[in-house]
C-alpha positions as CSV (number, residue, x, y, z in Angstrom):
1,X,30.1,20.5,2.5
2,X,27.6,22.8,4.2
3,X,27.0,26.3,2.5
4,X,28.0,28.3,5.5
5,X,31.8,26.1,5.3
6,X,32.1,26.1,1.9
7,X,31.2,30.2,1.7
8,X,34.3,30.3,4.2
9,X,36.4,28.1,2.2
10,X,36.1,30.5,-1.1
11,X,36.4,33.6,1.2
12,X,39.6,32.2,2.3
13,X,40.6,31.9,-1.4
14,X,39.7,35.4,-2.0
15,X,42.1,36.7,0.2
16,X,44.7,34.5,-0.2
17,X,45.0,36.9,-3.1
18,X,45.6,39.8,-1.8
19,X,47.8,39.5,1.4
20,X,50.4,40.1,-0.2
21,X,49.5,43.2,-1.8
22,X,48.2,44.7,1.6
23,X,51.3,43.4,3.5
24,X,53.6,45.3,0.8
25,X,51.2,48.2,0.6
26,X,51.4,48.5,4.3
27,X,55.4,48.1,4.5
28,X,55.8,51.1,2.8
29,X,56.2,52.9,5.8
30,X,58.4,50.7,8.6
31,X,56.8,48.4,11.0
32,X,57.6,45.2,13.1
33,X,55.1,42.5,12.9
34,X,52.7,43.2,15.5
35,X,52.4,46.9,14.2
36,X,52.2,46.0,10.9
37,X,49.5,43.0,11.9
38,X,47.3,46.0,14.2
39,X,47.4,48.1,11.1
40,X,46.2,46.0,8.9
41,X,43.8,45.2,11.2
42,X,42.6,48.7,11.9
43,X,41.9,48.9,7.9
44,X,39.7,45.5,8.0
45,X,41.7,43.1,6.4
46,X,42.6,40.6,10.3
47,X,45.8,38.4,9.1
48,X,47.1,36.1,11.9
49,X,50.1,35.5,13.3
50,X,50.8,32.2,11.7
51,X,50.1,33.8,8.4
52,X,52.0,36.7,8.8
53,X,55.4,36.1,10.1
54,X,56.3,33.4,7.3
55,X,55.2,35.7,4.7
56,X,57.4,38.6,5.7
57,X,60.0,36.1,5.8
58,X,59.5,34.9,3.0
59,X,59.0,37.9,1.1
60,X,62.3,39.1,2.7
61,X,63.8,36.0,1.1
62,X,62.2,37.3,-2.3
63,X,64.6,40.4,-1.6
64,X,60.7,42.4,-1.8
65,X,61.6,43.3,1.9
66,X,64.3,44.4,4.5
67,X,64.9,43.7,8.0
68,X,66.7,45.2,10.9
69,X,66.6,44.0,14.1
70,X,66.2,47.0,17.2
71,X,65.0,47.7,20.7
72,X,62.4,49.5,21.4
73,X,60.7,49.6,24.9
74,X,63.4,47.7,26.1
75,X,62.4,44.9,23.5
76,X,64.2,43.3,21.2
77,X,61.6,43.9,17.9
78,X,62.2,43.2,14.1
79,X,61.0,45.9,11.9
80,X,60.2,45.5,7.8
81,X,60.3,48.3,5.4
82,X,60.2,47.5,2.0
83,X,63.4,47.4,-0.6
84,X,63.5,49.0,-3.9
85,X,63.1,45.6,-5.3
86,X,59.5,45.7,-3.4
87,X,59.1,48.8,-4.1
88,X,59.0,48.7,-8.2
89,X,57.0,44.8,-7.3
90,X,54.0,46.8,-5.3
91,X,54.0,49.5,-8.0
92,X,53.6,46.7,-10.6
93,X,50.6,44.6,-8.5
94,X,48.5,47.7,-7.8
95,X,48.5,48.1,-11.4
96,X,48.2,44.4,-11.9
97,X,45.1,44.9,-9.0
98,X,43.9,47.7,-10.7
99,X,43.5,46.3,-13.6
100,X,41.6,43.1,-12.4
101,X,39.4,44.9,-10.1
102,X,38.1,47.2,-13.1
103,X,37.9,43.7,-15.1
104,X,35.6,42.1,-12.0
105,X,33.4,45.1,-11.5
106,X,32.5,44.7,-15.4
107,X,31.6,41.2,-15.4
108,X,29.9,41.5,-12.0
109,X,27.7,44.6,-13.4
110,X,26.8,42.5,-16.2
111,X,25.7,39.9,-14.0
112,X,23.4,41.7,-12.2
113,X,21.9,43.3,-15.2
């Protein structure tokens, strides 16, 4: 595997992680998918379309998520807000988050020491 691919491959991995804490972080506040996939967008973490639809479904299945379907600009749009459930989960992985990303930052300091 070249470096350049296999640097991709573990950034892929990397994230993987933490969709689903953005995607949750971001539903606090009601969206339908293309908002919620521009806003991510505009804070720097680019999720596409074939990643992000079956995880709000999914994460609807989970209960972590609600749905309603409405139209808006004479378009039929689904929009996602989270449910308490969600709410207490995102509470619980930004303290999980927290928690690793203090962990990280110590053994990467130590690294570079």
């Amino acid at each position: 595997m070249t470096e350049p691919n296999h640097h991709h491959k573990l950034k892929l991995e990397l994230r993987r992680g933490v969709i689903v804490l953005a995607v949750l972080a971001e539903l606090r506040q009601e969206h339908y998918g293309y908002s919620l996939r521009k806003n991510l967008l505009s804070k720097g973490l680019e999720i596409d379309e074939g990643t992000l639809y079956p995880l709000v479904r999914r994460l609807e299945k989970q209960a972590l998520l609600v749905s309603e379907w409405r139209v808006e600009d004479n378009r039929k749009k689904r929009f996602y807000r989270l449910s308490p459930s969600g709410e207490a989960m995102l509470a619980s992985l930004t303290q999980d988050w927290r928690q690793v990303e203090h962990t990280l930052n110590n053994i990467l300091a130590e690294a570079s020491e």
